[in-house]
N, C-alpha and C positions, 0 to 999 in steps of 0.2 A: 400592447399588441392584442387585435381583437382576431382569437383560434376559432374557428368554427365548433360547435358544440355535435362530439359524434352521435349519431343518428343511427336508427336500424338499417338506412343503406349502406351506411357506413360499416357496420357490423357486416351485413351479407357478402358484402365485398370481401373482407378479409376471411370470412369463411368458406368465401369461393375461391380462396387463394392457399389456407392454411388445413381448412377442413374443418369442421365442428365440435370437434376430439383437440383442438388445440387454442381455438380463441373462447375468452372467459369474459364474461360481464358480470357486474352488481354484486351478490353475494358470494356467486363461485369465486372470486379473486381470492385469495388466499390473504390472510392479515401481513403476512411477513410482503405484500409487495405494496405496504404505506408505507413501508420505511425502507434504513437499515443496518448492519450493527449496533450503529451508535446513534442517529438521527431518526428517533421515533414524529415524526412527522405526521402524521395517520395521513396521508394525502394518497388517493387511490386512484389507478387512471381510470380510464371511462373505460377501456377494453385492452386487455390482455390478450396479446397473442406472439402463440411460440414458432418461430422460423426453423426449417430446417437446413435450407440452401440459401444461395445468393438468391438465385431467382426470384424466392419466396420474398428475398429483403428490398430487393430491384423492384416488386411490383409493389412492394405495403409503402415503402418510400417514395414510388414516383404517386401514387395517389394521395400521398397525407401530403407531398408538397403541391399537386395542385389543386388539394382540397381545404389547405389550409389549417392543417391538423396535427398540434405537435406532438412528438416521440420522442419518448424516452430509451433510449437501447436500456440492454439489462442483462448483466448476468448471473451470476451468484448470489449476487444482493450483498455480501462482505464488504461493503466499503464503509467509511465513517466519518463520511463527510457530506453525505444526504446525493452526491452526485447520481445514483438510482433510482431518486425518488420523483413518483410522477407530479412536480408542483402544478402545474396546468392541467391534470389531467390527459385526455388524451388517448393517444395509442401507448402502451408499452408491449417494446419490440423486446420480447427475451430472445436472445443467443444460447441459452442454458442448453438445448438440446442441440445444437451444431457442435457434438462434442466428437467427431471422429479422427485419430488418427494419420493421416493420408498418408506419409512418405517420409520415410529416413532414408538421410544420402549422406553415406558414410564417408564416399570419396570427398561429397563436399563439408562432409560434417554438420549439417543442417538437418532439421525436422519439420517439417509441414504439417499445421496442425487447424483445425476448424476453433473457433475463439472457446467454444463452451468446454474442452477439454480443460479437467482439473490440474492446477500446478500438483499436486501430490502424483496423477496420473504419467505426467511427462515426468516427474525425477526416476518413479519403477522403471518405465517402458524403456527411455535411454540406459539407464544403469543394469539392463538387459545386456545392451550392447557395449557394455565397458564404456558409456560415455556418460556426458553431466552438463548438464542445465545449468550454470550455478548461479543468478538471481533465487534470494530467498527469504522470501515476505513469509512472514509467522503465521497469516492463514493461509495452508496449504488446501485447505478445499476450494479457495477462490479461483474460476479461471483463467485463464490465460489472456481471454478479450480484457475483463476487468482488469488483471496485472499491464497490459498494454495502455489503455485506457487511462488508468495513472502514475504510470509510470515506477511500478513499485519497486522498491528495493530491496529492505532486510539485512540480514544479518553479516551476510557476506558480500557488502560490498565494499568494504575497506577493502580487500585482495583483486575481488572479480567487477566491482561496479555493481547497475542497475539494469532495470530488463531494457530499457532502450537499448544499450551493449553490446546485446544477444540477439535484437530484431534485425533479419535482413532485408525482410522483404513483408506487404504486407497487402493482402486485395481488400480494399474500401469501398461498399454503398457509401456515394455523397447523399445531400439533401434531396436531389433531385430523381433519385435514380441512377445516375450515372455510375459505371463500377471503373474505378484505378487502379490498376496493378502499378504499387509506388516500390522502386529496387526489385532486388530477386535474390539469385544466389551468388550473385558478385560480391567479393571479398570488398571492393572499392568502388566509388562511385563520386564524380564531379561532373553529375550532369544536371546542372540547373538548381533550383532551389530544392533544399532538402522537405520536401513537401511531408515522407515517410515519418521523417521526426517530429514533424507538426503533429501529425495525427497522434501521435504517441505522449501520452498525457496527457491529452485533451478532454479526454473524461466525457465521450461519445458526443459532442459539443462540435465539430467538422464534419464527422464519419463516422458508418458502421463499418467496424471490424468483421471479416467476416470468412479472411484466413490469415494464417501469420509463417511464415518461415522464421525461424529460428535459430540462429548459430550453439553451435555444441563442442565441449571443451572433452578429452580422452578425460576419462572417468579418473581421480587421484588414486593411487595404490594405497597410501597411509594416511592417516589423520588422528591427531590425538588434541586435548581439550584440558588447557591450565583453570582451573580454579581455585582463585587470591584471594585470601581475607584481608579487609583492612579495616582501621579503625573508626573511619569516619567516610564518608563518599569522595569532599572534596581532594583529603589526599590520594583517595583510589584515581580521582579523574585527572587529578594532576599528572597523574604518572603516564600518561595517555602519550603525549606528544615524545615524551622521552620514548617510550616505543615503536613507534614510528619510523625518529631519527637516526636508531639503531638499526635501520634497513631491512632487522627481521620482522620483516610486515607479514601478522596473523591473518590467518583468513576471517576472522571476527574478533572484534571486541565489544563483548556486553557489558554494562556496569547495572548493579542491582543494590536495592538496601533491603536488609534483614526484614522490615515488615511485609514487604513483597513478596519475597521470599516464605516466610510463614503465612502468608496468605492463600500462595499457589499449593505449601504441604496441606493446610485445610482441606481445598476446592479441589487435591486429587485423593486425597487419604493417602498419601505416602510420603517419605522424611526426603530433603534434599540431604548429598552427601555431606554439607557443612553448612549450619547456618545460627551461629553463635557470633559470628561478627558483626558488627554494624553495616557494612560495605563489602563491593566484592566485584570485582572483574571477572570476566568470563573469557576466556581467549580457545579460540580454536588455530591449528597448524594444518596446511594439508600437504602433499606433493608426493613425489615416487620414490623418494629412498629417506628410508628410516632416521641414515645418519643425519642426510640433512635437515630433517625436523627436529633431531638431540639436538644438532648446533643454536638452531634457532630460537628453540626454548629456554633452553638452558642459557642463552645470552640473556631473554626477557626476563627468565625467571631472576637472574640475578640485579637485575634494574629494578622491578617493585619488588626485590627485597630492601635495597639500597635507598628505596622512597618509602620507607614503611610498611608495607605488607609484615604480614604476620608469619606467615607462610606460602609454601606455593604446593597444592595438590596437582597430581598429574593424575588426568581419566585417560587408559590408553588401550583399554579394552570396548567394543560393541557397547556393551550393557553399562558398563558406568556412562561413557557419555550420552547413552538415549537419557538414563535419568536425570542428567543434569537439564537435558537440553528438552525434556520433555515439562519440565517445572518450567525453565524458560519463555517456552512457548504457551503456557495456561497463567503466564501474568495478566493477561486483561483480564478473560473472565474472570480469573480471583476474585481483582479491584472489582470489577462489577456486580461478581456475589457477595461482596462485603457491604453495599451501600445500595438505596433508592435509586441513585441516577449519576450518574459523570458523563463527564464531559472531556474533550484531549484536546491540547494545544501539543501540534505536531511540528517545532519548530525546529530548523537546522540552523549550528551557526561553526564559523570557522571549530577546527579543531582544539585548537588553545585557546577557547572561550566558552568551553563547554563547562567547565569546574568554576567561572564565574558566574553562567549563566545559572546551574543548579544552585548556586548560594542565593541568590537574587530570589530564585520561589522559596528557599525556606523562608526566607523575608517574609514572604507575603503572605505566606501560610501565616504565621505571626499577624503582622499587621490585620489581614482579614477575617483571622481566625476561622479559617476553613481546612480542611483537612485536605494538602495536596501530595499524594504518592507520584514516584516516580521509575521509569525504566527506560532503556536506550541505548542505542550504534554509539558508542563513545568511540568508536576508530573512523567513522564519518561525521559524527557532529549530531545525528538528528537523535532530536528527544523527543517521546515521550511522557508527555505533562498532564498526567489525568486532576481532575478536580472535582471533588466528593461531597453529594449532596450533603447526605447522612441525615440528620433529624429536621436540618431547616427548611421551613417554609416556604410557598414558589416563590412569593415575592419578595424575601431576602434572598433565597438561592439563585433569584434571576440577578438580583443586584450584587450580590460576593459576585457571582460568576463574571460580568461582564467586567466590573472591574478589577477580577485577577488579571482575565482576559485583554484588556485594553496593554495593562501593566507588563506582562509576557509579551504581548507582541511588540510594543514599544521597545521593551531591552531587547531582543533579539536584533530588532531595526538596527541599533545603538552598535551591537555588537558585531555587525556585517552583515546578521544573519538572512533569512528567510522565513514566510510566513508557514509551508511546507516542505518536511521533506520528502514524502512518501505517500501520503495520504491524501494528496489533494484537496481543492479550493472546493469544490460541489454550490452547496448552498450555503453551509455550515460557514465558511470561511472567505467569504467573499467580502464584507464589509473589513478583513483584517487586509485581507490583500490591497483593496484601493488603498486602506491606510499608509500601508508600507511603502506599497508603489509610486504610488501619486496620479493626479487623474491622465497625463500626458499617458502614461506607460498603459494603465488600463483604456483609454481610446485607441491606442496601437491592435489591443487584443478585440477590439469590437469591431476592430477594420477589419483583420484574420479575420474574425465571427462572420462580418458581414460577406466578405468572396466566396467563402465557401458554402453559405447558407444565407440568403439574402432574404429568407420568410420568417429567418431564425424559428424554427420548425423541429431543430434538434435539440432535446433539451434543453428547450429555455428556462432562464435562471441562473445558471452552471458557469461558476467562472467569472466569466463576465459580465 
C-alpha cells in the first residue's frame, strides 16, 4: 500500500484542528511512542497528536482517509503485542487525554466513560458507589479504549468473564469519519449483526473508540484469597479442573512457580507470605455473606489438599491479600528486570490441557536450552509463556526464540487451543495466527478489514 508521506500541510491541518500544545513532530515525539511494553520496535509516526473530543477524531479521520494517511489510535501504550505501534508511520491518533468521566446510571447500572480513562480510575470511582467493574487485566494503568481494543481480560474472569461482558454500548470514529453509536444501555439486543463486538478486540484495526458504556455489577460485600503450596506445577494444575467441577467457582485462579515468585520479592523488596514451595495456586472467593465463602472454600480447600497441596493458607484480611496480589501483579516486570529482553507467548487452551501444555515448555526449555518462566489464569486456560534472552546473542536469541515460538504455538493448535488469549495479535503475533488459522480464516478477516476500511488507513499491519 502506497500512504502518502505527511507533509507541513499536513501537520497545520491537525494543528488547526488540535492546537499547537497538542500535535508533536520529529524529536518532540517522546521515545515510549516507537514502541510498547513489550514490542520495542523504535518505529515513530510522522506526527503525534492528542484528541480531545469526537469531533477532534471526526475531522483528523475524515482527512487522513481522504488524504491517504494511515493512523494508528493510541492509548496508554500498555499493550505487548506492538498493536500501538506506528509501523507506517503516519498520524498517531492518542486517546490518552479523552479521559473524562461522563455518567453513572445507577438505575441502569452502567457507566459512561471517554476511552483514555484509566482501568485503576473506574474500579475507585464505582467502588464509591458500592459498585464494581469486574474485568481485571494486571495493568491497571491501561485504559479502557486500549482494554476494549483487545479485548482484555485477567484474573477474574473464570467468575466474571472478559471486558467484551461489560461493554454495552460503544460510539466509533470509522475510517472515514463516520461516527456509529453501536447498542446502548439495553440489557439485550438482536438487531442485526453484532457490529459492537466486532469493534471490540479489534485492536483499533475498524474503529476509533471514542466512548464506551459500561455494565456494572453491586460491588461484593466479602472476599477472601486461598494460597496453596504444592510440589511441583504440574500437580498444582492438575488440581484445576477438579475445582471447577466442584461448582465452587473462584473468582480467580493464579498458578505461579517459586522463581517467579522470588523474583517479584527482589523487584519490590518485600517477602511473599509463602514461597518455599516449588508451585502454587492463588484463588480468590468473592460474594455477600461470609458463610457462603466458608462453604466454598473450605470445599476447594479440601480438593488440593486431596491432590497434593501441602497446605492451604487463608488471606482474609485487606492487607494480607494486597500483599499477595501485589507480588502477583509485579510478575512481568520482575521477569523483565531479571534478563536483556523476552518475549510472551500468550496462549489459551481448553482448561484440562493446561498442566500438559506447561510440561510440553519445560521440554523445550531443555531441548533449546533457553530459560523459559512461567505465570497464568489457570481457571481460564490463558498462559503466560515468557522466553529469556539472558546472555545470548541476537542471532542465536532470534533463532531459540522462533523456534520455541513456532513449537508453543503448534502444541496449543494440537491442543484446541488459541494463538491469544488476552493480549492480542498486533504485529507481534500475526505470522502465528495465519499459522493456526489457515489462510481461508485470515481472508474472512481482510474482508471485515476491507468494509469497514477500504484505504486500510487504520493501523495497517495489525491483525491481519
Amino acid at each position: 500500500m502506497n500512504y502518502k508521506k505527511v507533509d507541513q500541510k499536513d501537520i497545520d491541518f491537525l494543528i488547526s484542528v488540535c492546537g499547537k500544545d497538542r500535535v508533536f513532530t520529529g524529536k518532540n515525539i517522546h521515545e515510549t511512542y516507537s514502541r510498547d511494553e513489550l514490542v520495542h520496535a523504535n518505529k515513530y509516526p510522522d506526527v503525534l497528536c492528542e484528541v480531545l473530543t469526537t469531533e477532534e477524531t471526526v475531522k483528523v479521520m475524515k482527512y487522513a482517509n481522504d488524504n491517504n494517511i494511515p493512523v494508528t489510535p493510541r492509548g496508554q501504550g500498555t499493550g505487548l503485542a506492538g498493536a500501538a505501534v506506528a509501523l507506517q508511520g503516519g498520524i498517531m491518533l492518542s486517546t490518552a487525554k479523552m479521559n473524562q468521566i461522563l455518567e453513572l446510571d445507577e438505575e441502569n447500572l452502567t457507566l459512561t466513560v471517554e476511552p483514555g480513562v484509566l482501568l485503576m480510575e473506574i474500579y475507585e470511582y464505582v467502588q464509591k458507589h458500592d459498585l464494581f467493574y469486574p474485568p481485571d487485566p494486571g495493568e491497571k494503568s491501561a485504559s479502557i479504549g486500549g482494554n476494549i481494543s483487545t479485548n482484555a481480560g485477567g484474573m477474574r474472569a473464570v467468575k466474571y468473564g472478559v471486558t467484551r461482558d461489560y461493554v454495552r454500548g460503544l460510539e466509533v470514529v470509522m475510517a472515514d469519519g463516520t461516527v456509529f453509536e453501536l447498542s446502548g444501555k439495553n440489557v439485550k439486543n438482536s438487531s442485526g449483526y453484532a457490529v459492537k463486538d466486532l469493534i471490540i478486540g479489534s485492536e483499533g484495526t475498524l474503529g476509533v473508540v471514542t466512548k464506551a458504556i459500561l455494565k456494572l455489577l453491586p460491588l461484593p460485600k466479602v472476599s477472601l484469597s486461598l494460597l496453596i503450596p504444592f510440589a511441583d506445577l504440574p500437580t498444582a494444575i492438575e488440581t484445576v479442573p477438579k475445582i471447577i467441577m466442584s461448582k465452587s467457582i473462584p473468582t480467580a485462579i493464579e498458578f505461579m512457580e517459586q522463581d517467579v515468585i522470588l523474583a517479584a520479592e527482589e523487584f519490590l523488596g518485600k517477602e511473599f507470605p509463602h514461597s518455599s514451595a516449588n508451585a502454587y495456586l492463588l484463588l480468590t472467593f468473592d460474594g455477600n455473606k461470609k458463610e457462603e465463602l466458608e462453604d466454598a472454600y473450605e470445599k476447594v480447600a479440601h480438593i488440593c489438599l486431596n491432590n497434593g497441596a501441602y497446605d492451604v493458607f487463608i488471606s482474609n484480611t485487606q492487607e494480607r491479600q494486597e500483599s499477595i496480589w501485589s507480588a502477583r501483579g509485579a510478575f512481568l516486570e520482575a521477569i523483565k528486570a531479571s534478563t536483556t529482553e523476552i518475549d510472551e507467548c500468550d496462549v489459551v487452551v481448553p482448561r484440562n490441557k493446561v498442566a500438559e501444555f506447561i510440561k510440553y515448555t519445560s521440554q523445550l526449555q531443555e531441548k533449546f536450552d533457553i530459560v523459559i518462566k512461567g505465570f497464568g489464569h489457570a481457571g481460564d486456560g490463558n498462559l503466560h509463556v515468557y522466553v529469556l534472552r539472558g546472555n545470548l546473542g541476537q542471532a542465536d536469541w532470534e533463532k531459540r526464540l522462533s523456534d520455541v515460538f513456532d513449537a508453543m504455538y503448534k502444541r496449543a493448535k494440537e491442543l484446541g487451543g488459541a494463538v491469544s488469549g488476552e493480549h492480542g495479535i498486533g504485529c507481534a503475533k500475526k505470522q502465528y495466527l495465519e499459522s493456526a488459522s489457515g489462510v481461508e480464516y485470515m481472508k474472512l478477516l481482510k474482508n471485515i478489514k476491507l468494509a469497514f476500511d477500504p484505504k486500510n488507513i487504520l493501523n495497517p499491519g495489525k491483525v491481519c
